[in-house]
C-alpha positions in Angstrom: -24.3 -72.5 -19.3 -23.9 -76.6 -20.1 -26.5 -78.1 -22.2 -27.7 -80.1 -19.1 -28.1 -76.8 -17.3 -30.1 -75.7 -20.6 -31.9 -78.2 -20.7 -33.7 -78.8 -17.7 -34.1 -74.9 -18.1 -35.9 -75.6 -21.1 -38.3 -78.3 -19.6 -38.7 -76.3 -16.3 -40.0 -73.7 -18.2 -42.5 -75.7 -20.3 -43.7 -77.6 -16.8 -43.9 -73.5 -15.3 -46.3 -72.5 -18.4 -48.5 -76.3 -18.0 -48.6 -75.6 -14.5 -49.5 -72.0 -14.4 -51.9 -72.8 -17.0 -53.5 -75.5 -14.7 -53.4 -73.0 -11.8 -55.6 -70.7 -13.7 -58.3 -73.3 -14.3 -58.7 -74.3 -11.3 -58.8 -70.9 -9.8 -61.6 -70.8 -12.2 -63.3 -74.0 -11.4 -62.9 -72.8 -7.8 -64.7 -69.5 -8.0 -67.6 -71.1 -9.5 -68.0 -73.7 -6.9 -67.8 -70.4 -4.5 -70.4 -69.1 -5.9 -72.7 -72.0 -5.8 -71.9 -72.3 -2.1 -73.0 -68.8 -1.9 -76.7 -70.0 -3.2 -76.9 -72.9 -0.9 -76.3 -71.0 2.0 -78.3 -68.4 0.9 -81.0 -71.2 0.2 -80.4 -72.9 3.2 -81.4 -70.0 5.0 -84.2 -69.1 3.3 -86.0 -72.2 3.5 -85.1 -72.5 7.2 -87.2 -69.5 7.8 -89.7 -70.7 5.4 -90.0 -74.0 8.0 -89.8 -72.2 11.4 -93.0 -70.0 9.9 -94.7 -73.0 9.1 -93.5 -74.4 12.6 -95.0 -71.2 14.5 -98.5 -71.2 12.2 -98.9 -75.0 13.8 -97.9 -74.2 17.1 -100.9 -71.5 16.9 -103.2 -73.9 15.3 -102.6 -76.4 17.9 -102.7 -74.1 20.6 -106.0 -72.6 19.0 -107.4 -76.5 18.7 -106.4 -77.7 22.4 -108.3 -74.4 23.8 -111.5 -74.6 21.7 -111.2 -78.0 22.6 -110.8 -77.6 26.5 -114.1 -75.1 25.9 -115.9 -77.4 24.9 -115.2 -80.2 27.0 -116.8 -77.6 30.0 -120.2 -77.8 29.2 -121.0 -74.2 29.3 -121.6 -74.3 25.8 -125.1 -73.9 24.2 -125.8 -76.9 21.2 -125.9 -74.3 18.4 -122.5 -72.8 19.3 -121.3 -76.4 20.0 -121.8 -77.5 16.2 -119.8 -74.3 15.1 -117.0 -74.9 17.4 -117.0 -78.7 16.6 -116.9 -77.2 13.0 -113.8 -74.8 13.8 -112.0 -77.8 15.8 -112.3 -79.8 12.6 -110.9 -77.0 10.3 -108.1 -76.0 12.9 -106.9 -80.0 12.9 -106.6 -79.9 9.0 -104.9 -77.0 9.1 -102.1 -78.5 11.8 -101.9 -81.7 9.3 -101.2 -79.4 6.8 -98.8 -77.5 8.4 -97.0 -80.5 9.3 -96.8 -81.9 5.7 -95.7 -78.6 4.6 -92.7 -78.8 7.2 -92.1 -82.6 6.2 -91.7 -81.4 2.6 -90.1 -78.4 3.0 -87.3 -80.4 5.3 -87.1 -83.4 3.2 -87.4 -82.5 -0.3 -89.9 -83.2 -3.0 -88.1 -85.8 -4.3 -87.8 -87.6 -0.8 -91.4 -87.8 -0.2 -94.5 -89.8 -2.2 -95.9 -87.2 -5.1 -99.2 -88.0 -3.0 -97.8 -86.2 0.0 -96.7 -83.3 -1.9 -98.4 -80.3 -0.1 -96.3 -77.4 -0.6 -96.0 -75.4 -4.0 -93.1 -73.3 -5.2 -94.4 -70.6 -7.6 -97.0 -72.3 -8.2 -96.0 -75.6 -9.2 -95.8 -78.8 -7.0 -93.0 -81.1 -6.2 -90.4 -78.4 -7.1 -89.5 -78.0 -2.9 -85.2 -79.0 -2.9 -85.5 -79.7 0.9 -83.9 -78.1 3.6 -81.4 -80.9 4.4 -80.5 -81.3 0.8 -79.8 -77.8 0.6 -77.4 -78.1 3.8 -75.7 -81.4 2.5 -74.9 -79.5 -0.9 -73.4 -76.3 1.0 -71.4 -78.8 3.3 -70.0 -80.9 0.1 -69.0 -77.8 -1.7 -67.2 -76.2 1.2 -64.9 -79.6 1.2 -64.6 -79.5 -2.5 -63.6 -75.6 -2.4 -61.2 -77.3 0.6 -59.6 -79.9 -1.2 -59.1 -77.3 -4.4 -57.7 -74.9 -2.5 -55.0 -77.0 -1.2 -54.3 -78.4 -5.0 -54.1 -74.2 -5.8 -51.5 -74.3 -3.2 -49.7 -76.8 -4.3 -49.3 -75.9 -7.9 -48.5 -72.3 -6.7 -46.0 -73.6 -4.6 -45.0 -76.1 -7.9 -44.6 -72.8 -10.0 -42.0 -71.0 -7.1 -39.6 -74.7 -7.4 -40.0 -73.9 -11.1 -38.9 -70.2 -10.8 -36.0 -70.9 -8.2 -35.0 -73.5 -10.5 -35.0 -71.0 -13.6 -32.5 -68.9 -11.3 -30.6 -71.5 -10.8 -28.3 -71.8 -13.3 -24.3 -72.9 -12.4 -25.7 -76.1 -10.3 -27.6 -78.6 -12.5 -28.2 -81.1 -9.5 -29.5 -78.4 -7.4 -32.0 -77.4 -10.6 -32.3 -80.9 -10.8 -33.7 -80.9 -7.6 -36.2 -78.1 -7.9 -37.3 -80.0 -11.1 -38.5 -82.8 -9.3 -39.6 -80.5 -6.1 -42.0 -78.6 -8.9 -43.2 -82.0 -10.6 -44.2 -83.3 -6.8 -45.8 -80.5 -5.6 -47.5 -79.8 -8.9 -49.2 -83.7 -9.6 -50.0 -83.6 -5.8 -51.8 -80.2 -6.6 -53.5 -81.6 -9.7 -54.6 -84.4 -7.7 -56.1 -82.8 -4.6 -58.3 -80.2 -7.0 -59.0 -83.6 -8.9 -60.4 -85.3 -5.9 -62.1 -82.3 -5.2 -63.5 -81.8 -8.1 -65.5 -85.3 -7.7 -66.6 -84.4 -4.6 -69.1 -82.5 -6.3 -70.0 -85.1 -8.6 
């Protein structure tokens, strides 16, 4: 073996390990954004059924208000029993309001809406509501990030294989030459794709 041939061995081995190395990291990294999309989804869908019960409670209300209101409007109804359903018309308009400010919070987020409009708990305490659309806009980012690293993780993988052939290689220092360069491409376009994915998220 000529020292040329030994020593681009010797440096396509230590870019093999750094590259390897970086490989693992982001497979890492890239679990954990899995994960998180995981939640949002799972979040996403929750409070999408949390909004179309709160949808379907108003749609009863209002259907409730618009018949006790058509009632009334016939006449047929003595004055004491007109003050009571008065009454229940009242309480079934305040109840679709509040539905509807449920729906607008639960959609929109807490943090979207004034604190005075806040009319939706979450165990118990107020303003804690993410929002529906938040929740979808995270799960959508984190898919592209989990995009964007997965084609860095192919890259480098593909960076480490240039760096084996090039180990194998050992009678033709251009052609390991070659490979040498080939891994140090693929490998810095793989860093920089899980890079740019990685502020995705940010």
């Amino acid at each position: 073996m000529s020292s040329q041939s030994r020593k681009i061995e010797e440096r396509g081995g230590v870019l093999i390990i750094f590259f390897v190395a970086l490989l693992a990291i982001m497979e890492v990294i890239n679990n954990s954004f899995e994960k998180k999309i995981t939640d949002a989804d799972n979040n996403e869908v929750s409070y999408s059924d949390w909004y179309n019960a709160k949808s379907i409670k108003q749609v009863m209300k209002e259907n409730e208000r618009d018949f006790l209101i058509a009632l009334l409007s016939t006449g047929m109804i003595d004055r004491e029993r007109s003050a009571a359903m008065k009454e229940k018309i009242e309480k079934t308009k305040q109840l679709v309001i509040k539905y509807e400010a449920e729906k607008t919070e639960i959609l929109m987020g807490s943090a979207n809406i004034p604190p005075s409009s806040w009319a939706q708990d979450l165990d118990g305490e107020m303003g804690k509501i993410i929002g529906l659309r938040e929740w979808r806009e995270k799960a959508k980012t984190l898919k592209e990030t989990v995009g964007k690293i997965n084609m860095g993780i192919l890259f480098l993988q593909i960076s480490v294989v240039f760096g084996v052939v090039c180990l194998i290689i050992q009678e033709n220092p251009k052609l390991q030459q070659t490979f040498t360069w080939l891994m140090i491409g693929s490998g810095f376009i793989g860093i920089a794709l899980s890079l740019y994915g990685y502020i995705l998220s940010l």
